[in-house]
C-alpha positions as CSV (number, residue, x, y, z in Angstrom):
1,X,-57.1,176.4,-81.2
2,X,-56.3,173.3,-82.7
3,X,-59.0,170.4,-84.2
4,X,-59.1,167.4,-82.6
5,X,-62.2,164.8,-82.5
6,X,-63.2,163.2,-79.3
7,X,-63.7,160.1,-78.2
8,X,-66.6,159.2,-76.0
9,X,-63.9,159.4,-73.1
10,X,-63.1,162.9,-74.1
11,X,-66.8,163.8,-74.2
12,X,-67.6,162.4,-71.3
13,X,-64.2,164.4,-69.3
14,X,-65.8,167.5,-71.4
15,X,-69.1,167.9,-69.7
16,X,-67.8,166.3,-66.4
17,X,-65.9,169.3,-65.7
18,X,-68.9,171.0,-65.8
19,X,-70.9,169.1,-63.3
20,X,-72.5,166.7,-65.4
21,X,-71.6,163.3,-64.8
22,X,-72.7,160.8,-67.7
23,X,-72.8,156.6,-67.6
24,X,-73.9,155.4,-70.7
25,X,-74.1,151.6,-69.2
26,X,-77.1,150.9,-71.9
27,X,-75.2,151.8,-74.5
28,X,-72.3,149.1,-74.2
29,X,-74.6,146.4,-74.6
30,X,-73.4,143.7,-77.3
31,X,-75.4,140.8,-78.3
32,X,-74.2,137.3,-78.8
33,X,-72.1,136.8,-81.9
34,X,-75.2,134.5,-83.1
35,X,-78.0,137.0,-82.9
36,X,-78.2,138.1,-87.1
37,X,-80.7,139.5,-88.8
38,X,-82.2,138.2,-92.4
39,X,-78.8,139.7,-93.6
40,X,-76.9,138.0,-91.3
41,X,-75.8,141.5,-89.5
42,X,-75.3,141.0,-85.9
43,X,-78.4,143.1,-84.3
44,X,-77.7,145.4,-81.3
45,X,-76.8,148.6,-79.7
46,X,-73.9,148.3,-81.4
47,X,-75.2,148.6,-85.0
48,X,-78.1,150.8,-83.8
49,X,-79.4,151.8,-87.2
50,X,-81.0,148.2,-87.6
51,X,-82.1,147.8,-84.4
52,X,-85.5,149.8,-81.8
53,X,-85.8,150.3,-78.5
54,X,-88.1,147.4,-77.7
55,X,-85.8,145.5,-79.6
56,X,-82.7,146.7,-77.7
57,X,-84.3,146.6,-74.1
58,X,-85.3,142.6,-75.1
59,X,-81.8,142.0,-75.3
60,X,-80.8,143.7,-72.5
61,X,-83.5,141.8,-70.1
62,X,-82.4,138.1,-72.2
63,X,-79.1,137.2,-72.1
64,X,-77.2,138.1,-68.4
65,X,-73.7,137.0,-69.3
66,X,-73.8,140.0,-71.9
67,X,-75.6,142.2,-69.0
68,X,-72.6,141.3,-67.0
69,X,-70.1,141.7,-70.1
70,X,-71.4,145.6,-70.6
71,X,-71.5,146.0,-66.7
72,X,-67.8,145.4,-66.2
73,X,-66.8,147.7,-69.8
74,X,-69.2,150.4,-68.1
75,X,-67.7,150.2,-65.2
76,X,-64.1,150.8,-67.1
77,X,-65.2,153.4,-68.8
78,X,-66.9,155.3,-65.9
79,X,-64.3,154.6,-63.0
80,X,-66.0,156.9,-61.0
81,X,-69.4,154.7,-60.3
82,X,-69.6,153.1,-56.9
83,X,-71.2,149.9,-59.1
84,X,-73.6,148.3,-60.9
85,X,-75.5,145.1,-60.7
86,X,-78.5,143.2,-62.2
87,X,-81.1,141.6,-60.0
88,X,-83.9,139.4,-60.7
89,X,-87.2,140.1,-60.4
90,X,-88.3,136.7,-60.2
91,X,-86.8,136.8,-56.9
92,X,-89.5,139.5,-55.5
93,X,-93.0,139.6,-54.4
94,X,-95.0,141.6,-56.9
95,X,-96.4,143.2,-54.4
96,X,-93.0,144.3,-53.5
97,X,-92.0,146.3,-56.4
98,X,-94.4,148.8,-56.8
99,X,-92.3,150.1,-53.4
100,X,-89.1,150.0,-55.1
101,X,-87.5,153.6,-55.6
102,X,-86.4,154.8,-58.7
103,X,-83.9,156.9,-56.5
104,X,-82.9,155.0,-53.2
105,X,-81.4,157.1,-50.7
106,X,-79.2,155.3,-48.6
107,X,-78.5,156.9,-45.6
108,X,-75.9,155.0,-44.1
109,X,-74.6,153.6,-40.6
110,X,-73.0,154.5,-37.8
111,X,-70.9,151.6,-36.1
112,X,-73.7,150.5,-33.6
113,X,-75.7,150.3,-35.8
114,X,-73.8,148.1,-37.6
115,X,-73.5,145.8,-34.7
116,X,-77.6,145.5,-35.4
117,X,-77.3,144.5,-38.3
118,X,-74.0,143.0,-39.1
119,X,-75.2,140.9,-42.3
120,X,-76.4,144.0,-44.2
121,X,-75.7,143.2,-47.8
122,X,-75.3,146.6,-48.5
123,X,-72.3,146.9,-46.4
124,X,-69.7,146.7,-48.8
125,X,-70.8,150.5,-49.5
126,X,-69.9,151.3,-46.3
127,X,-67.1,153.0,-44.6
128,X,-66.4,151.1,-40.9
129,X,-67.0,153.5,-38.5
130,X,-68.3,156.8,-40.5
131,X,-71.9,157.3,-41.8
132,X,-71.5,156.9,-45.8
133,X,-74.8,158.0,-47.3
134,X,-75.2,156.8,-51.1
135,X,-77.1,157.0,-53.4
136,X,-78.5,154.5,-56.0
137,X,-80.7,154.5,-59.2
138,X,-83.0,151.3,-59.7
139,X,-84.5,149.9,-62.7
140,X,-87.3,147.4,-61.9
141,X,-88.5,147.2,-65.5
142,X,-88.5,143.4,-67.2
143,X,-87.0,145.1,-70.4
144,X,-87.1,149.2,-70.6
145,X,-84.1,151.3,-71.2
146,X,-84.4,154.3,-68.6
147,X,-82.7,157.5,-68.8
148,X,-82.2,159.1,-65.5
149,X,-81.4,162.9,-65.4
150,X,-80.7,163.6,-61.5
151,X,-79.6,166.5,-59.8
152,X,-78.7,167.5,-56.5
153,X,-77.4,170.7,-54.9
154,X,-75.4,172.6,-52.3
155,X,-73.5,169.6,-51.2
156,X,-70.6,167.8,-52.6
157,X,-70.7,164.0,-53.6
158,X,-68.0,161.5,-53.8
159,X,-66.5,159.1,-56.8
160,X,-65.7,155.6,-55.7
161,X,-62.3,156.3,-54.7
162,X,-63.8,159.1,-52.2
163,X,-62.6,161.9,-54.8
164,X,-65.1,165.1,-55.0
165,X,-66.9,165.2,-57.9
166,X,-66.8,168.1,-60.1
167,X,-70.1,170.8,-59.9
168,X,-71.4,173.6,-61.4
169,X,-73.9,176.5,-61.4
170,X,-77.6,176.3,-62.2
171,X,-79.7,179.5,-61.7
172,X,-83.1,180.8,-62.0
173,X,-84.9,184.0,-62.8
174,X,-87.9,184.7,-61.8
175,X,-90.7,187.7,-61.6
176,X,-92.7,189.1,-58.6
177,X,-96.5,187.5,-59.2
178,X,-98.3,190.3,-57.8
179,X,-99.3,192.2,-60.5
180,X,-100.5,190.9,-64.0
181,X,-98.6,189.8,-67.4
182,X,-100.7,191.5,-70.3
183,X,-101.4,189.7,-73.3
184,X,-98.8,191.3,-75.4
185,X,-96.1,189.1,-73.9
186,X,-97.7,186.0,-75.3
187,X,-95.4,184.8,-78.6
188,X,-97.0,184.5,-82.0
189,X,-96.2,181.3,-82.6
190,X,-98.8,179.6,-79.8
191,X,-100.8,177.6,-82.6
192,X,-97.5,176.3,-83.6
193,X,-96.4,175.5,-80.5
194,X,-100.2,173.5,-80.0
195,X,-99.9,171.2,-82.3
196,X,-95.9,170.5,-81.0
197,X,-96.9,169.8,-77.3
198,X,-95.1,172.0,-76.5
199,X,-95.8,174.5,-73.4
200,X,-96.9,177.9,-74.2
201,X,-94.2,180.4,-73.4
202,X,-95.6,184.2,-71.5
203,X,-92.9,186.7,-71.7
204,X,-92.6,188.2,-68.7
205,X,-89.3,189.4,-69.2
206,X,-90.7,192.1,-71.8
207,X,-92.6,193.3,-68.2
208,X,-90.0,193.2,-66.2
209,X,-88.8,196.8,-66.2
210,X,-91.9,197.5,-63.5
211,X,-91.7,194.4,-61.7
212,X,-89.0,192.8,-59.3
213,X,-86.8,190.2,-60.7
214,X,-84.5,188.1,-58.3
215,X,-81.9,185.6,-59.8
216,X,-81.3,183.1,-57.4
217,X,-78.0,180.7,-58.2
218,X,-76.9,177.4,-56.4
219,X,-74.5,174.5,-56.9
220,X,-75.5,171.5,-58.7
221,X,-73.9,168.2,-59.6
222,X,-75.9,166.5,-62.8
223,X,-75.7,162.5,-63.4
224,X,-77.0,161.3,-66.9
225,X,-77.5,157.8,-66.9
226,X,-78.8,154.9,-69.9
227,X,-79.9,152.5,-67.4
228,X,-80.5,148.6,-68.2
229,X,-83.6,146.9,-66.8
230,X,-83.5,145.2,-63.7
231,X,-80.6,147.0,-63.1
232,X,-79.2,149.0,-59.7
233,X,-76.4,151.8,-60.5
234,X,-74.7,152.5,-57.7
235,X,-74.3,156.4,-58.3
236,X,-72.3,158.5,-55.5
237,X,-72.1,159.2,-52.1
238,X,-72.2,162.1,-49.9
239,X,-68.9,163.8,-48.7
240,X,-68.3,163.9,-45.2
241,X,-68.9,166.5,-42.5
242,X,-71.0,168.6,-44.3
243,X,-73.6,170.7,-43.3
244,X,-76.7,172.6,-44.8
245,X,-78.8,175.9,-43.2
246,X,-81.7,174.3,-41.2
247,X,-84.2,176.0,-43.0
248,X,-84.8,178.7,-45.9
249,X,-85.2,181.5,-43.2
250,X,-82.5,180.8,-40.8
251,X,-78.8,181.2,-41.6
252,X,-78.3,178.3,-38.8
253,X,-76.1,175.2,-40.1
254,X,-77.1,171.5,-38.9
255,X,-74.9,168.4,-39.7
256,X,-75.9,166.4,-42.4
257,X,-77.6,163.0,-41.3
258,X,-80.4,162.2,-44.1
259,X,-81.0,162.7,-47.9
260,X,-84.2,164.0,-46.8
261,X,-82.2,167.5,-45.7
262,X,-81.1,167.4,-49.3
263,X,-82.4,168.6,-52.4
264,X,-83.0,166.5,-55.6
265,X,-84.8,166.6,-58.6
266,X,-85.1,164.4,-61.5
267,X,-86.4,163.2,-64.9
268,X,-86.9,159.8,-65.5
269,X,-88.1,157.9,-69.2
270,X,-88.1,155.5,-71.0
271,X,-85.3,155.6,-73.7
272,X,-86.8,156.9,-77.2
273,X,-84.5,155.6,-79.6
274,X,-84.4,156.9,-83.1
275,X,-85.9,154.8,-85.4
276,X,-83.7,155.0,-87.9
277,X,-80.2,156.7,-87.8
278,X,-78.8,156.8,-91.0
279,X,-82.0,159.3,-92.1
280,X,-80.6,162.2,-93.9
281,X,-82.0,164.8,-95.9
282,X,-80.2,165.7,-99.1
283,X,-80.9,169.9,-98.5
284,X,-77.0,171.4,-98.0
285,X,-77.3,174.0,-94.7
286,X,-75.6,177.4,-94.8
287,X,-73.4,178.2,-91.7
288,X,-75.7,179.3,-89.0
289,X,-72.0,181.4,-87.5
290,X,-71.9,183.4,-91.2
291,X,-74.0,185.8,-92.7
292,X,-74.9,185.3,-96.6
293,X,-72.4,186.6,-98.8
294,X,-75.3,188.6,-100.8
295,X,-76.5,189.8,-97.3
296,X,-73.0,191.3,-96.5
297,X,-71.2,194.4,-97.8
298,X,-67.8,193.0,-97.4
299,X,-65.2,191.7,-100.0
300,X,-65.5,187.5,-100.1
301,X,-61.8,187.4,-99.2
302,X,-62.5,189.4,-96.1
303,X,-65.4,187.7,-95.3
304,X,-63.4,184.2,-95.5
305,X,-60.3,185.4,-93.8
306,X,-62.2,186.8,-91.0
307,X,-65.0,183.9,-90.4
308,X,-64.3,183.2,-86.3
309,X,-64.5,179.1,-85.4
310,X,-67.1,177.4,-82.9
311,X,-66.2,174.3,-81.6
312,X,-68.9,171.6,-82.0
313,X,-69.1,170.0,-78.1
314,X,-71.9,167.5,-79.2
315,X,-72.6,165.6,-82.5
316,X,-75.4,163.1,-83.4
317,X,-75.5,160.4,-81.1
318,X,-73.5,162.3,-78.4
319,X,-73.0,161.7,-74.9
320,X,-74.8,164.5,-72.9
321,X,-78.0,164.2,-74.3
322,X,-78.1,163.4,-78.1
323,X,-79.3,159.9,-78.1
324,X,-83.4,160.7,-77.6
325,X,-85.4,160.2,-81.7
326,X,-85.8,163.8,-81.0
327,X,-82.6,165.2,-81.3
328,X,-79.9,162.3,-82.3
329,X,-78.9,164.2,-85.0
330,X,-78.4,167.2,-83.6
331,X,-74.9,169.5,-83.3
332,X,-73.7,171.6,-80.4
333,X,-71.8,174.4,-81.5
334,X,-70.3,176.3,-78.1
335,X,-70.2,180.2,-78.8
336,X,-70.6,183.1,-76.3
337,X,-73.3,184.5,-75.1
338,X,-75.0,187.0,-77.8
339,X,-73.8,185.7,-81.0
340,X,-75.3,186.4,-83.7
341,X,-77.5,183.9,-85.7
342,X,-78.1,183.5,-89.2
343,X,-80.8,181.4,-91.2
344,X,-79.5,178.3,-92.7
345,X,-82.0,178.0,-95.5
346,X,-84.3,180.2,-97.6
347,X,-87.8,179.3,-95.4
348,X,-90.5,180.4,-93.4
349,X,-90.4,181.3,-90.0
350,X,-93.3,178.9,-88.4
351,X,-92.1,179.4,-84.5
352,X,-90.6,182.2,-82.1
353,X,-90.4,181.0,-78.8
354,X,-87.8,183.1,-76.8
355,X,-89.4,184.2,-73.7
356,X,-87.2,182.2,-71.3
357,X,-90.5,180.2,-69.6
358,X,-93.3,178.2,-69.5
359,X,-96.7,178.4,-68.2
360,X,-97.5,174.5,-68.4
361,X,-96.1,174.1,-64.7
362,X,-96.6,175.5,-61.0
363,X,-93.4,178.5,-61.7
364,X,-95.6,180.8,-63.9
365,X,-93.5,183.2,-61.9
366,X,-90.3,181.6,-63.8
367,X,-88.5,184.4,-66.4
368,X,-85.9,182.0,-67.3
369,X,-83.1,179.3,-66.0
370,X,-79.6,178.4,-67.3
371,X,-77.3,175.4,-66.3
372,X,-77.4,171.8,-65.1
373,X,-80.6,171.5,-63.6
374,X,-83.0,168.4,-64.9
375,X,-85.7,170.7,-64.3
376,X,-84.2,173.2,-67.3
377,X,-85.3,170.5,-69.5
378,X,-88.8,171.8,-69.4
379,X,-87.6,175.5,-70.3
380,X,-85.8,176.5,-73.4
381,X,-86.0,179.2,-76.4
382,X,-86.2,178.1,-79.4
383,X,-86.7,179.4,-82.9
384,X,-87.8,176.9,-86.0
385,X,-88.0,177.8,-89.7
386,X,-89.1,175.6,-92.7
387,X,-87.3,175.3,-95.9
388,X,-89.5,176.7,-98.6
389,X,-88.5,177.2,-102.4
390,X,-88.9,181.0,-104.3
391,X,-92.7,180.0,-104.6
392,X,-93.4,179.7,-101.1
393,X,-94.2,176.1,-101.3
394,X,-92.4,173.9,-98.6
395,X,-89.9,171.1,-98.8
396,X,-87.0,170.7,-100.5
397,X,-84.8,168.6,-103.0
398,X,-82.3,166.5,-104.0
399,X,-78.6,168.2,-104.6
400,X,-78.0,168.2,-108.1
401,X,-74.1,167.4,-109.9
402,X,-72.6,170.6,-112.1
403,X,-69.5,170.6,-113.4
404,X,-66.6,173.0,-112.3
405,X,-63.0,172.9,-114.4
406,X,-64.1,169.1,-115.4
407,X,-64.9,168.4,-111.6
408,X,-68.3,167.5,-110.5
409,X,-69.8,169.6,-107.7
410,X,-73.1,168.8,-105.6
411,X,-75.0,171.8,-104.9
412,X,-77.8,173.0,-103.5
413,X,-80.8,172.9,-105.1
414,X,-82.6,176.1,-105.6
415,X,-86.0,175.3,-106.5
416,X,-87.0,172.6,-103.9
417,X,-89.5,170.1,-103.7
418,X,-92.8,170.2,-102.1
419,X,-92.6,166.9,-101.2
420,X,-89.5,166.3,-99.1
421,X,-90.0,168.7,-96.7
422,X,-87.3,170.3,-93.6
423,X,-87.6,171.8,-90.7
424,X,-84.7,173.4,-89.1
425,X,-84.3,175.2,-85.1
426,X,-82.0,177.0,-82.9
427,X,-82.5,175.8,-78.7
428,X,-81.5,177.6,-76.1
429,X,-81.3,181.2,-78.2
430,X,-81.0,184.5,-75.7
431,X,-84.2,185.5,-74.3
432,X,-86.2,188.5,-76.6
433,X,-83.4,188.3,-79.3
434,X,-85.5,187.3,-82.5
435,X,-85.8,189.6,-84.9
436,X,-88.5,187.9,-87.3
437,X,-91.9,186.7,-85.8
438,X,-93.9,183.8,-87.0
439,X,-94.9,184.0,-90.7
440,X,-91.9,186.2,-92.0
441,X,-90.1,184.8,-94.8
442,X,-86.6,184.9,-94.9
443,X,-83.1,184.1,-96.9
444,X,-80.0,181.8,-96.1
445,X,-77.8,183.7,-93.8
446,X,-80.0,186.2,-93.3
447,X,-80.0,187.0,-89.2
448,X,-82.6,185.5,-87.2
449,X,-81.4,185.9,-83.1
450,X,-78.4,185.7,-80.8
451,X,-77.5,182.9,-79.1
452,X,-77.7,182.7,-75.4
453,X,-77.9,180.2,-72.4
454,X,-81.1,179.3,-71.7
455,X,-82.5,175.3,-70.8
456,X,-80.7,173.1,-69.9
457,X,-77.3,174.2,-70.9
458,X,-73.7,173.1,-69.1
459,X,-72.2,176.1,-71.3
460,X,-73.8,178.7,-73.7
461,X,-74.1,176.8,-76.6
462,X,-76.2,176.4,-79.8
463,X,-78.4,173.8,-80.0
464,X,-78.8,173.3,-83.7
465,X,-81.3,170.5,-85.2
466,X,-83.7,169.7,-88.2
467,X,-86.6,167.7,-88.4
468,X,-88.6,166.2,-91.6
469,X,-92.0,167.6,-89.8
470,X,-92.8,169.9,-86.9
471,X,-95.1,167.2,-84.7
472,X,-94.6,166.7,-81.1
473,X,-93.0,163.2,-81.8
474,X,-91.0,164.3,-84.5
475,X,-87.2,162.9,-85.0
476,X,-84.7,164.4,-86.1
477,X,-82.8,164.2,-89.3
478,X,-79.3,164.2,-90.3
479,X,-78.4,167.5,-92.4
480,X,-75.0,168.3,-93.4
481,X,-73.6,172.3,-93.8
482,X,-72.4,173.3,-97.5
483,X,-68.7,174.7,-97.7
484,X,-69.3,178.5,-98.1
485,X,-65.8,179.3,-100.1
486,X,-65.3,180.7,-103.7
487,X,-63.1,177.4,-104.8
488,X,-64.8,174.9,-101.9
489,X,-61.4,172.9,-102.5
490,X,-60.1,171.0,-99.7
491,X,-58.5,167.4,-99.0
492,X,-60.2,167.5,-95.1
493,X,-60.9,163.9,-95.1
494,X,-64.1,164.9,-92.6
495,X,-65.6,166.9,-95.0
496,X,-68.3,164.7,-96.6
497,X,-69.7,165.0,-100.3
498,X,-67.0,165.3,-102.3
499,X,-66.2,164.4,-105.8
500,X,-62.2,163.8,-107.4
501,X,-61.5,166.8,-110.0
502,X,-59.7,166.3,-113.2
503,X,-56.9,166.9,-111.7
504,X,-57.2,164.7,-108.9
505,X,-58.0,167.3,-106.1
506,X,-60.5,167.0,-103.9
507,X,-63.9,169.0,-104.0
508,X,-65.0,169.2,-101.1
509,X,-69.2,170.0,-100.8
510,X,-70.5,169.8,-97.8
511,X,-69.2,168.9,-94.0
512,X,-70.4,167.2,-91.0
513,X,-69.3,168.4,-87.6
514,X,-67.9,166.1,-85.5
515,X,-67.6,166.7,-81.4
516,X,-64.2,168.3,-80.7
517,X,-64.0,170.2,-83.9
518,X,-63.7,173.4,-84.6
519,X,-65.5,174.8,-87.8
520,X,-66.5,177.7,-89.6
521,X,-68.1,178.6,-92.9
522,X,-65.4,176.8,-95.1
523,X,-65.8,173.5,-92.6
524,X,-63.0,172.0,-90.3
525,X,-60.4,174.9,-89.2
526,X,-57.1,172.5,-88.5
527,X,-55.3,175.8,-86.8
C-alpha cells in the first residue's frame, strides 16, 4: 500500500475496470479567453465555483469552435468513444424532434443492404460486410447539460478500436410477494424521510426467514456520460457473433440481430450543478474508520499503531458520480463488506434507512441490489445524524485557535452554534446493521452500522457526505476530518489547516481526502 493521488485518467481507468465506463465531454468545456466576469475571471466549467448550470449549458449551446475544442480533448481523453459531434437544430423540423431518441439503437447493415442505401451518412460506423450495431446517446436540448447513466447486460460491447469493454456484476434480491410484510418492518425514520423525498424503505429482509428469497445476478457494462446540448456521443457497439436465450423460459440461444433482443436501462437528467463549490463548514469530522479514544479500552499508542487505512476512490467533484449539488462534496472511502462504522460528530440520529428497498416503484418485491445497474440509483441504505452541541441544540461552530508549545492549533469546537447547522450520512451501509434508531443521541466515534454494498455501488464502499440541512434539494458541503493523534504533528503537505510551530514544524489539524489516497485516523498513510 502506497499513497498516490489520481488524476482524472487514473479515476476514470479505476472504475472502468469495474464496468463503468465514464465520458465527462461537458466537463472539458472552456470558454473564450474574453468571457470575464465583473472581476475579470474567465467564467466557465473550468472555474466552476463562479459559474451555474444555466450559465454553463449557455456556453456550451453559444460558441461551436469551443464545442469542437472540448470534443476533440474528450475524445483524447476517452479513446475508447466511437465519436462525438454537434448538430444543429436549426437544421430540423420541430415537429421532428420530439421523435429523436435519447438512446438510438442502431442496428446496423448487412452488405445488401448497403447497396440500398449506399449514401448512409452513418456509414463511417460501419464495418463492410458485417452487421455493426451501435449505439448512440443524443442531446436535442438548445442549452441543457444531460447526464446519461446507461446500462446494458449479458452481452459484450466494443471500444472504437473493436476492443471488449470491461463488465461487471449487478445483482438483485428479492422476496416471494405472496404473503404479507407486517408493519414492524417499516423504519422509524419515515417522517424524515417525507420531508426528503425520499422513498419509504419496508424491510422485508427482517421477514425473510419464512419467505423465499432468490438473488438473481447478470453482467452489466455501465456508461456515465456529461453530455453537451445538441450533441450525439457515439457510445459503443455490439461484439460480434453473439447470441442471447430466446426467451426467459427457454434455454434456446438465437443470434443477435436487434437492440430490441437486448436489455437496457437508463437514467437520464438534467445536470444539477452545485451552486457554490467552495461551501465548507468549519465543524472538524472524527474518522468514521476509528472508534473514539474515550469509547475504547485500549492504550492511545495501540490504538494509533493499529488504525487499518481505507483508500478514498472518490473525492468531491469526482468522476463516477460526484459532480450532482447533492453530493459534490462527498468522499468514497472503499472498505470491505461489514466494517464497522463510527459517528463522526456528537449529534442526533434524525434517519435509519437500511432496509435494502423501496416501495415508491413497481419491485415492492425488491429486498436489496448491489453493483452497476442505473436502476440501483433508486435503492440505497443510508443513515444521517445531525451535529448537536451538549444541550441538544443543533448546529455547530466555528473552530477556535489554542496554543500548544507556542504553536497555534485549530480545534474543534465543543459547544456549537445553533445557528450553523450540519448534517452528516453514511450511503450504501449493510442492510439491518444500525444499531441506533431515529431519535438516539450519540457521541463522536461512537458505532453507528457496518458498511456494506448496497445502491449503486462498483465496489463496497462508503459513501460519506454532509449537508447544511436535511431537504430533498439539499447540497452538499465540504467538511474536512480532524487528525486523531496525541502530537497531530506532520509535514503531509495534503493535510489542510495547519499552523507553523515555534519551532517551525508543521501542525497539522485537519485533512482532506483526496481520490487515490490512503488514510486513516491520523490522515494520509505514505506506506
Amino acid at each position: 500500500m502506497s499513497s498516490s493521488f489520481w488524476t482524472i485518467a487514473d479515476e476514470c481507468a479505476h472504475y472502468a475496470d469495474l464496468g463503468c465506463h465514464i465520458a465527462s465531454i461537458a466537463r472539458y468545456f472552456k470558454p473564450p479567453k474574453n468571457n470575464k466576469d465583473k472581476k475579470g475571471k474567465t467564467r466557465g466549467a473550468n472555474n466552476a465555483s463562479t459559474t451555474t448550470t444555466p450559465y454553463i449549458s449557455a456556453l456550451h449551446a453559444s460558441c461551436l469552435e469551443c464545442k469542437e475544442d472540448m470534443y476533440n480533448y474528450a475524445m483524447r481523453q476517452h479513446p475508447w468513444l466511437l465519436g462525438i459531434e454537434h448538430f444543429d437544430l436549426s437544421e430540423y423540423e420541430p415537429s421532428d424532434l420530439p421523435n429523436f431518441p435519447e438512446i438510438a439503437m442502431n442496428d446496423g447493415v448487412f452488405d445488401d443492404e448497403e447497396e440500398d442505401d449506399e449514401d448512409d451518412e452513418d456509414d463511417d460506423f460501419y464495418d463492410d460486410g458485417d452487421r455493426t450495431m451501435t449505439l448512440t446517446l443524443t442531446n436535442i436540448t438548445p442549452d441543457t447539460i444531460k447526464i446519461y447513466i446507461v446500462s446494458i447486460f449479458d452481452v459484450d460491447l466494443c471500444d472504437a478500436k473493436g476492443n471488449i469493454l470491461k463488465s461487471s456484476k449487478s445483482s438483485k434480491t428479492t422476496v416471494d410477494s405472496s404473503s404479507e410484510v407486517g408493519d414492524d418492518g417499516l423504519n422509524d425514520g419515515v417522517d424524515a424521510l417525507r420531508e426528503r423525498g425520499r422513498p419509504l424503505k419496508n424491510n422485508l429482509l427482517n421477514h425473510s426467514a419464512s419467505r423465499t428469497t432468490t438473488t438473481q445476478e447478470r453482467k452489466c457494462t455501465t456508461f456515465i456520460v456529461l453530455c453537451p446540448p445538441q450533441t450525439y456521443v457515439h457510445l459503443c457497439s455490439l461484439a460480434p457473433n453473439q447470441q442471447i436465450l430466446a426467451s426467459s423460459t427457454s434455454d434456446e440461444k438465437v443470434p443477435i440481430t436487434s437492440w430490441s433482443q437486448i436489455e437496457i436501462e437508463s437514467d437520464i437528467q438534467a445536470w444539477s450543478y452545485h451552486p457554490n463549490t467552495d461551501d465548507e463548514h468549519p465543524y472538524l469530522m472524527h474518522f468514521p474508520f476509528a472508534r473514539g479514544r474515550e469509547l475504547s479500552d485500549d492504550d492511545d499508542d495501540d490504538v494509533d499503531s493499529t488504525t487499518p487505512a481505507y483508500q478514498c476512490t472518490q473525492s468531491e467533484n469526482g468522476q463516477l458520480t460526484h459532480f450532482f449539488h447533492g453530493n459534490y462534496h462527498a468522499i468514497d472511502f472503499a472498505c470491505p463488506i461489514g466494517t464497522p462504522l463510527y459517528s463522526p460528530v456528537n449529534g442526533k440520529v434524525v434517519e435509519v434507512c437500511d432496509g435494502g428497498n423501496t416501495t415508491s416503484s413497481d419491485d415492492t418485491n425488491v429486498a436489496e441490489v448491489s453493483g452497476i445497474a442505473a436502476r440501483n440509483m433508486f435503492y440505497w441504505n443510508s443513515i444521517m445524524v445531525q451535529a448537536v452541541d451538549d444541550n441538544g441544540a443543533a448546529g455547530v461552530g466555528e473552530c477556535q485557535p489554542s496554543t500548544k508549545d507556542g504553536a497555534s492549533v485549530e480545534h474543534q469546537q465543543q459547544q456549537p452554534r445553533q445557528e450553523d447547522p450540519l448534517y452528516v450520512e453514511f450511503v450504501h451501509i449493510q442492510t439491518n446493521s444500525c444499531v441506533v434508531q431515529v431519535g438516539d443521541v450519540v457521541k463522536k466515534g461512537q458505532l453507528l452500522c457496518w458498511s456494506g454494498n448496497v445502491g449503486f455501488t462498483p465496489e463496497p464502499h462508503l459513501h460519506f457526505a454532509a449537508y447544511r440541512g436535511n431537504g430533498k434539494d439539499a447540497a452538499t458541503v465540504r467538511v474536512k476530518f480532524d487528525i486523531d493523534c496525541k502530537d497531530k504533528v506532520s509535514a503531509f503537505s495534503n493535510r489542510t489547516g495547519n499552523e507553523e510551530g515555534a519551532g517551525g514544524e508543521v501542525l497539522a489539524t485537519s485533512f482532506l481526502p483526496r481520490a487515490g489516497g490512503w488514510y486513516n485516523r491520523n490522515g494520509l498513510v505514505l506506506e
